[in-house]
C-alpha positions as CSV (number, residue, x, y, z in Angstrom):
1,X,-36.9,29.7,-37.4
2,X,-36.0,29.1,-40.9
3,X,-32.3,28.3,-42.0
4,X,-31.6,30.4,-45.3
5,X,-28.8,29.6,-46.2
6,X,-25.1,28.0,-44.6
7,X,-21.3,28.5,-45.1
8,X,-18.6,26.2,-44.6
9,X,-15.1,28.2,-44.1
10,X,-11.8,27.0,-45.0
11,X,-10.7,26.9,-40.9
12,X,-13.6,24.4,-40.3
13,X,-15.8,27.2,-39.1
14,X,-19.9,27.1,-39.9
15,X,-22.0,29.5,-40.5
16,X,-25.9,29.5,-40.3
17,X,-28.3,31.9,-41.2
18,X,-31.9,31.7,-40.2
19,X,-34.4,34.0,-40.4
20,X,-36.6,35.3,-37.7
21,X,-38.4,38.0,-39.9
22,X,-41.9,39.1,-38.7
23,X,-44.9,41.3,-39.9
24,X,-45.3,43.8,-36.8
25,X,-47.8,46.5,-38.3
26,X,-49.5,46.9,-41.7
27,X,-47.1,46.0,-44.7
28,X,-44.0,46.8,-42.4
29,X,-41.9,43.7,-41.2
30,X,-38.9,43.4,-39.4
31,X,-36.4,41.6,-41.5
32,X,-34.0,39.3,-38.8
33,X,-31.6,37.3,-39.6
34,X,-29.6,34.9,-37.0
35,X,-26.3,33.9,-37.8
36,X,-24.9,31.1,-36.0
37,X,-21.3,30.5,-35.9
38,X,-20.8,27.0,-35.0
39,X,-16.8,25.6,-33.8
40,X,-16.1,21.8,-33.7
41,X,-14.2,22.1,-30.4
42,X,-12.6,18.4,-31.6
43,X,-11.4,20.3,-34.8
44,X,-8.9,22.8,-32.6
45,X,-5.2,22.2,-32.9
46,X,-3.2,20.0,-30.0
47,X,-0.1,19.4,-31.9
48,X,1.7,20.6,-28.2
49,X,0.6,19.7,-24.7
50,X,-0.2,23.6,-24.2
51,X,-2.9,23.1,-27.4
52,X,-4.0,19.7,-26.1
53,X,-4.6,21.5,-22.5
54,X,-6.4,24.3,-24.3
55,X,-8.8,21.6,-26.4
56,X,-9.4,20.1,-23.3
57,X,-10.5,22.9,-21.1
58,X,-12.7,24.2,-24.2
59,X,-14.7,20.8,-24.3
60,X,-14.8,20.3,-21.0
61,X,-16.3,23.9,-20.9
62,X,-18.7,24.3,-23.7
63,X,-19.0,20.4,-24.8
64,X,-18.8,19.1,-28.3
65,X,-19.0,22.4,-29.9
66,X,-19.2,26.3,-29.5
67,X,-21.8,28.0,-30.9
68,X,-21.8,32.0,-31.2
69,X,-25.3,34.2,-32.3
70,X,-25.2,37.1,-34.0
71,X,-28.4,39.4,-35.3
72,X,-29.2,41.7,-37.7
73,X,-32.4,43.4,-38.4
74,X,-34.0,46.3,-40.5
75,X,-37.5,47.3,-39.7
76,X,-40.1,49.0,-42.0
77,X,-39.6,46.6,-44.7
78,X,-42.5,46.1,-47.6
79,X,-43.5,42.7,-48.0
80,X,-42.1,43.5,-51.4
81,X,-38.8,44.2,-50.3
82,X,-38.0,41.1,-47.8
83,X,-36.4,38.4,-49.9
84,X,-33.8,41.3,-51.3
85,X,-33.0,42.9,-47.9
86,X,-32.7,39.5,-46.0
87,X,-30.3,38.3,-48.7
88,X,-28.2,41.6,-48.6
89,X,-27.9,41.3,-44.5
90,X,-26.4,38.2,-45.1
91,X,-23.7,39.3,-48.2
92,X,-23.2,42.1,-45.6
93,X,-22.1,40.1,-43.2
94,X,-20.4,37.1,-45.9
95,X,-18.5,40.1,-47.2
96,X,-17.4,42.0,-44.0
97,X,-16.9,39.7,-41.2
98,X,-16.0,36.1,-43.1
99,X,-12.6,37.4,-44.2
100,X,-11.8,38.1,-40.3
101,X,-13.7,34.7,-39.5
102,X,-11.7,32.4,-41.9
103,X,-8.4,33.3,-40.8
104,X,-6.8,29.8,-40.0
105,X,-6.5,30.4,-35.9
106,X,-9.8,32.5,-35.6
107,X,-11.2,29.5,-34.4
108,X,-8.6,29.6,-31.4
109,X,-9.1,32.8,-31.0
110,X,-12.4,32.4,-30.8
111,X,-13.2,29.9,-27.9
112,X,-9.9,31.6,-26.1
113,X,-11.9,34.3,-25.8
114,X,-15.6,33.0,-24.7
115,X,-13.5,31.3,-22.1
116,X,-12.1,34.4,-20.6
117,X,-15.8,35.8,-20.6
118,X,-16.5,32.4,-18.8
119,X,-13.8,32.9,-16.3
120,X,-13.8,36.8,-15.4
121,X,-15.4,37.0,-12.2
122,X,-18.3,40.1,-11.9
123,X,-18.6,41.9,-8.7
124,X,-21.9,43.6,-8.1
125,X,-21.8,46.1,-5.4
């Protein structure tokens, strides 16, 4: 895996973008990109005990820092096409989800919410 490129937003929040791309028949590859969205649990607020609680429970949790994957792909690409369609994947994403991700308590919101996925208990029957 190849890091492509990286993104530092203004509420601490990284992005990385690596590329998983891989010939799978002929001249047709299948163009993946991986971003990684990386939170500095040390970076979250705890100007109240109820933010100092929640910082604590998060590193206690996940450690040092939270890390989130997403992935896109597009298959039956010409080896003349993948430098152009991995960069657009990633202005797609830059320019659709990083105005949502750079809001200043995404970050909160964020590890609030991968610890309620942590927490909700799943009953098989």
């Amino acid at each position: 895996m190849t890091t492509i490129r990286g993104e530092l937003l203004a509420n601490g929040l990284q992005i990385n973008f690596a590329d998983q791309s891989n010939r799978y028949f002929g001249d047709y590859h299948r163009v993946s990109v991986v971003a990684t969205i990386v939170c500095n649990l040390h970076d979250l607020p705890s100007t109240n005990p109820d933010e100092a609680d929640f910082r604590r429970l998060a590193i206690e949790t996940f450690g040092d820092e939270l890390s989130i994957v997403k992935r896109f792909e597009r298959m039956a690409v010409p080896t003349t096409e993948i430098d152009a369609v991995r960069a657009a994947l990633v202005e797609d994403y830059l320019r659709h989800a990083s105005i949502y991700l750079a809001r200043p308590g995404y970050p909160s919101s964020l590890v609030a919410a991968e610890l309620k996925k942590r927490r909700t208990p799943r009953f098989h029957g």
